[in-house]
C-alpha positions as CSV (number, residue, x, y, z in Angstrom):
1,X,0.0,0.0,0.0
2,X,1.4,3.0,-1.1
3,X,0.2,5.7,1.1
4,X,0.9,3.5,4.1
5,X,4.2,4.0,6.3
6,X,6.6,1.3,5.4
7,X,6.5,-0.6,8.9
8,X,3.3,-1.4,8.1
9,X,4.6,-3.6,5.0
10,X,6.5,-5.4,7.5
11,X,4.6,-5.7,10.4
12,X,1.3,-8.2,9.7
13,X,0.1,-7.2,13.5
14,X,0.5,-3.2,12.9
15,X,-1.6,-3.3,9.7
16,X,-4.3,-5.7,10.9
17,X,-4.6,-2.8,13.8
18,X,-4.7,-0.2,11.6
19,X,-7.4,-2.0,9.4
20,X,-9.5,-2.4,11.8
21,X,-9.3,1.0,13.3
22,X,-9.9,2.2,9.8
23,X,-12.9,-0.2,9.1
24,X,-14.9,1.3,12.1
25,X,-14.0,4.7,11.5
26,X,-15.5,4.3,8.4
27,X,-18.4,2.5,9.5
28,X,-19.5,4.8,11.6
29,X,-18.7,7.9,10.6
30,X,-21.4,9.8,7.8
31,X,-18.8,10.4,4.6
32,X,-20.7,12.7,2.1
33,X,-19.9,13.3,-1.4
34,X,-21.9,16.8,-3.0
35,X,-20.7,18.1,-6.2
36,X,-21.9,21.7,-6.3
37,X,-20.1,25.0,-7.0
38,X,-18.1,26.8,-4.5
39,X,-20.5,29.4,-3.5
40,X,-22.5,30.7,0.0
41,X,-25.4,28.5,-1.2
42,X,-23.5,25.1,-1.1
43,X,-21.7,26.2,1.9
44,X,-25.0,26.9,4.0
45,X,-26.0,23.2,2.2
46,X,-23.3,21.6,3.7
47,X,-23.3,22.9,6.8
48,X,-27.1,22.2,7.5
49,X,-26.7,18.9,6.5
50,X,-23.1,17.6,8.4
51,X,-24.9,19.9,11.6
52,X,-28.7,17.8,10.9
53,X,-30.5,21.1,10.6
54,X,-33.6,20.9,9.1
55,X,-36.1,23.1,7.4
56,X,-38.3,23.1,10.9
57,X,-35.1,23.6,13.0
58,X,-34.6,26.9,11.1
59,X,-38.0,28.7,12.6
């Protein structure tokens, strides 16, 4: 792997630690993907949505 230090080429133990940290960060942690343009409007989107604010929340 590439973008892994080298000990963890060597060390079986180290990388199945790693994994594993990795795999239920992952898991449990919302990842979101939004393709929008750069502007105030996709900000405010993002942040209302990583922050679960919602349309009622607002009033």
């Amino acid at each position: 792997h590439p973008s892994c230090p080298p000990d963890f080429a060597y060390s079986d133990e180290l990388y199945d630690s790693i994994s594993g940290v990795l795999s239920i960060l992952l898991s449990t942690v919302p990842v979101y993907h939004l393709a929008c343009l750069p502007n105030a409007a996709a900000a405010r989107l993002s942040y209302e949505t990583i922050f679960g604010i919602c349309e009622k929340d607002k009033k």
